[in-house]
N, C-alpha and C positions, 0 to 999 in steps of 0.2 A: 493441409491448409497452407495458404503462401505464406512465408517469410513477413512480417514488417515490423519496423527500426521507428521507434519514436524517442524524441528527443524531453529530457524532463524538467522542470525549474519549480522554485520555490522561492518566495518571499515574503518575508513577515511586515506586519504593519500594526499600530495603535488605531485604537479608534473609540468614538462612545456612538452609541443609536439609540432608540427607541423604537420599538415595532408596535404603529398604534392598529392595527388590523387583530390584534391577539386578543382573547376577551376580557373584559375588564377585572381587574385587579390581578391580572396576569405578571409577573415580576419584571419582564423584558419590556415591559408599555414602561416604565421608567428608563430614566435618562439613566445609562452605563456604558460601560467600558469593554473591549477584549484586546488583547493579543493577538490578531489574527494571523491566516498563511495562506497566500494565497497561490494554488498550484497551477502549472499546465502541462497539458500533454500535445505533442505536433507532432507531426509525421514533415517533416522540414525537406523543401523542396530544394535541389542541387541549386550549391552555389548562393544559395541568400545570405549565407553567415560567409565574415571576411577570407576565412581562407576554411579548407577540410580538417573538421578536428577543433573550431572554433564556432560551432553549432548550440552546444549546452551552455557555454560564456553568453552567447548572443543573444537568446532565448532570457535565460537568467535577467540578463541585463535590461532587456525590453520589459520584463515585467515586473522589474525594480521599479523601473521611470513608471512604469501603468498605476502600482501601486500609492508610489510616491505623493500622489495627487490624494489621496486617501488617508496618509501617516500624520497622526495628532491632531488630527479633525473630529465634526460631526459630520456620521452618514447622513444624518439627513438634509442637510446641504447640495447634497449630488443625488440621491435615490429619495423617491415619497416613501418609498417603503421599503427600508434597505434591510432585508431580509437574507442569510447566506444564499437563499436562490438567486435573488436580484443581483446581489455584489456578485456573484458569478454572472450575472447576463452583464455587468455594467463592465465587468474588469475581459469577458472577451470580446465586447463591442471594441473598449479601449485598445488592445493586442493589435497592432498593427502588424500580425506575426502570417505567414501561409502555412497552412496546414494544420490548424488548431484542431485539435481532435475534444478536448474536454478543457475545461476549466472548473477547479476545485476552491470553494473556501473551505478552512478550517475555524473555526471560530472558537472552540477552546480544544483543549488536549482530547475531549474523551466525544467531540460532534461534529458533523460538518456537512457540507454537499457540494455533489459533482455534478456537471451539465455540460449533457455534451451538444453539436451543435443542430441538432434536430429538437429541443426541448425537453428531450429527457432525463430526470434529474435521480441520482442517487443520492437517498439521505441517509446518513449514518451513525451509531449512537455506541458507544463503548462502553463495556460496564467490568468488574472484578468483583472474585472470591476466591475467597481462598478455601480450598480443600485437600482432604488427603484418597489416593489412593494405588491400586495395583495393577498391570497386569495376570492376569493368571495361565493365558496362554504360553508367553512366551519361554522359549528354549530356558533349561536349567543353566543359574548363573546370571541372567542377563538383570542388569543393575533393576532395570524397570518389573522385575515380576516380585521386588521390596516393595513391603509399604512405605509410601516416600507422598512428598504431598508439593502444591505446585500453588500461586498467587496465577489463577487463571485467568485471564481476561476473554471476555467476550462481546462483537459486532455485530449489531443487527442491522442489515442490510435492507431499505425499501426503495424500491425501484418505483417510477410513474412517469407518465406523461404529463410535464406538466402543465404543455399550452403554456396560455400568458396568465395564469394564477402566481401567486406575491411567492408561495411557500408550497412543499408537497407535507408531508406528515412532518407532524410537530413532534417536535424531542419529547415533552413529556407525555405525547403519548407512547411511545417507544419507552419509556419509563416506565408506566404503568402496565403494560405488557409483559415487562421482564419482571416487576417488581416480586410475584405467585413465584416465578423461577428464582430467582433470587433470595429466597427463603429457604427453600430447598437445598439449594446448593451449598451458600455459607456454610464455613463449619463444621462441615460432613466429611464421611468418607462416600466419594461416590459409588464405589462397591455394593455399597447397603442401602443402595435407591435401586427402585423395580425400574427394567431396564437398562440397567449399568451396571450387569455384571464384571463386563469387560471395556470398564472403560477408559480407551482410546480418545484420542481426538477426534477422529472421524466418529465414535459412538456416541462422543458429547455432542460432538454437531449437530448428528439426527436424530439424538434427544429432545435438544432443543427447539430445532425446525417441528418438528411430531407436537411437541408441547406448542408452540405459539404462532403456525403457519393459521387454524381457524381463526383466531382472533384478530391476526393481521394478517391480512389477504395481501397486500401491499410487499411483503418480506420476500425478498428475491434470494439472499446467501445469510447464515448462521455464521461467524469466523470465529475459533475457538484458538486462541492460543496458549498453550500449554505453556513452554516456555518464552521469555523476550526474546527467542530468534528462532523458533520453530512454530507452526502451525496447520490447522485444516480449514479452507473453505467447503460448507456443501448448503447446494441449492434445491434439493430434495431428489436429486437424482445421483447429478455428479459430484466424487469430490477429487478438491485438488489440495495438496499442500506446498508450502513451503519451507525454506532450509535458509538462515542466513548467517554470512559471517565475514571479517572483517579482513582485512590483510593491507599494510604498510609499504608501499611501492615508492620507487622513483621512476619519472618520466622526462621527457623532450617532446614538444610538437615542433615535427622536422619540417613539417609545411605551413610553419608560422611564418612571417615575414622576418626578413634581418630586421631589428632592434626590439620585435616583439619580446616581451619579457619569457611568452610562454615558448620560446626557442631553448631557453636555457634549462638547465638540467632540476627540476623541481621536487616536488613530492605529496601525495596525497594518503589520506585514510581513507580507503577505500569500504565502502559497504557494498556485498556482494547476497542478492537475491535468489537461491535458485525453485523455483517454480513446478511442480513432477504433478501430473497426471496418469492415474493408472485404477483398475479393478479394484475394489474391495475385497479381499482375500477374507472370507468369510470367517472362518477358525480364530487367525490374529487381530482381525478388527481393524487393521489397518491396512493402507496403501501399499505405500513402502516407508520400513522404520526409515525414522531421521538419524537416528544412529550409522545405518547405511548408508543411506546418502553421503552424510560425512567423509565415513570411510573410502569408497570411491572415487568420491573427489577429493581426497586427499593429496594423489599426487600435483591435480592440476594447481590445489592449494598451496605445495611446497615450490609451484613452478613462480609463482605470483608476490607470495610473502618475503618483504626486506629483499626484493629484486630490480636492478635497473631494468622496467616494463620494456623499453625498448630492445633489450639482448635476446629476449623470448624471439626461439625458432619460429619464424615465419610471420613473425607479424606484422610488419610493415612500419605504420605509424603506432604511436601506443594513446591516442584520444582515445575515448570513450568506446568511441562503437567499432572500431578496428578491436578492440578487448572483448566488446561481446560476440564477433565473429570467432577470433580465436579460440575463447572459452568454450564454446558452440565445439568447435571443431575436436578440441582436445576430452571436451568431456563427453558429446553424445553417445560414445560405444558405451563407456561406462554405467551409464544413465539415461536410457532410451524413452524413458518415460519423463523427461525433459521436455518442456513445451515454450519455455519463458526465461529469460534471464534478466534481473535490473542490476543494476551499475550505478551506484552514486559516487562521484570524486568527493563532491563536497555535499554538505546535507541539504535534503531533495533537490538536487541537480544530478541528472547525470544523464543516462539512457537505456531503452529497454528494448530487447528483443523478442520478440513471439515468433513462435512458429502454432500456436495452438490456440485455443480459447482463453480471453483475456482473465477471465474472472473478475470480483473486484478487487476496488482500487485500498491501499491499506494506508494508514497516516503516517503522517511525516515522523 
């Protein structure tokens, strides 16, 4: 699959609405309030942002100003029916940006939706429990074949065409769906639920797709995260996981202009995404441990952490996407089953690389 670089932004906003389209005595037909975030993805066309390396600023920026129009208002001022579908059609009409690939609201920590620019919208619904359990398979020694227990979070992914309808599935119905699974889970060790002998992420996954794909036809991916920086997508066929973590850098953008501030020697907390597609190893239940993962890319970790980005052999500039080039280059032998890398400098700003299937999109 070809290579492509998409550039990332985030911006939060106040807002109250009402959605009178919902049925009555529905809680949202009342006048309230969110926190919202609103995201974009672009595949940014040479030369729009002021200089190279000034792409993810520029982006950010323009959807600051988009938002802005929207911060400590009533939606329903600007939208009849300001729905997170709508305020995603409204806020990528507004993107004066080329190459918008998707536009995301979030509208609280655990819902939201994404639309890209054909009308097709992802909606998404986040839920927790807590449970304990084991490995059985894995080698003698390895910390996870302890009973040890985890604060799981789990996304339910519905995909639709939405055409020009207000909303695709409604959160609480995605609530009631999970609600029979949520019973179950709380609480438990999942060892001693039929079908979870061995369970994995990947096996909670397609537990869960197994349990609630008949009743929601509409569920495109289950995302099961184990821990806050590891996890499994699967779609009833494939899965893919990720591996995330953090590292403390200093940078220059050498092809900033003289007086630009980002000439000068800075620094960011960087959040690093890595993405792996691979077989189901049927015995282990899993992909490839995360544990592994780690370890592998650990040298390229010690190459990146509490380092001036720009002295790294070969890199050129140290922006963003010059970093996921590198990473790319230094980690692929070790990690062949690598498809994906994100890059935030600052939170949800930054940018992503693919070389494989996107899967979905995770929150901010």
């Amino acid at each position: 699959m070809p290579e492509s670089l998409c550039h990332l932004a985030a911006a939060p906003f106040e807002a109250a609405r009402r959605v009178d389209i919902l049925p009555a005595g529905h809680r949202s037909r009342r006048l309230h309030g969110h926190s919202f975030v609103a995201r974009a993805r672009a595949a940014l066309v040479d030369g729009w942002a002021p200089f190279p390396g000034a792409e993810t600023d520029h982006l950010a920026t323009a959807l600051r100003r988009c938002v802005g129009q929207l911060d400590y208002r009533s939606l329903n001022d600007h939208l009849p029916v300001p729905t997170d579908e709508n305020l995603a059609r409204w806020v990528r009409d507004c993107l004066e940006v080329p190459g918008i690939a998707t536009v995301g609201i979030q509208s609280t920590h655990d819902e939201g939706a994404d639309l890209d620019g054909d009308g097709h919208v992802h909606v998404w619904r986040r839920f927790r429990f807590e449970a304990a359990h084991r490995l059985p398979n894995v080698p003698a020694g390895h910390k996870c074949g302890r009973m040890h227990g985890h604060g799981f979070e789990v996304i339910l992914h519905a995909d639709q065409d939405l055409g020009a309808a207000d909303m695709g599935v409604d959160f609480d119905r995605l609530d009631a769906v999970w609600a029979p699974v949520q019973d179950e889970l709380h609480y438990a060790c999942l060892n001693d639920i039929e079908g979870l002998k061995n369970p994995t992420s990947e096996m909670l996954s397609a537990w869960v797709w197994r349990r609630l794909k008949p009743n929601l036809p509409e569920l495109s991916w289950v995302t099961v995260y184990e821990t806050a920086t590891a996890g499994c997508h699967y779609d009833g066929a494939n899965y893919r996981i990720w591996k995330e973590m953090r590292f403390e850098s200093a940078l220059r953008l050498t092809r900033a202009p003289d007086g630009d501030a980002r000439r000068r020697l800075h620094g960011h907390s960087y959040l690093l995404r890595l993405h792996l597609s691979a077989p189901l190893d049927t015995v282990m239940g899993w992909t490839v441990d995360y544990g592994d993962v780690k370890e592998l890319f650990k040298p390229v970790y010690k190459a990146l952490d509490h380092h001036d980005l720009n002295a790294l052999p070969g890199i050129g500039d140290a922006d963003t996407a010059s970093l996921l080039q590198w990473i790319r280059g230094q980690a692929g032998h070790a990690l062949p089953q690598l498809d994906r890398i994100d890059l935030y400098s600052t939170p949800g700003c930054g940018a992503m690389l693919a070389w494989g299937d996107l899967g979905p999109a995770l929150p901010v």
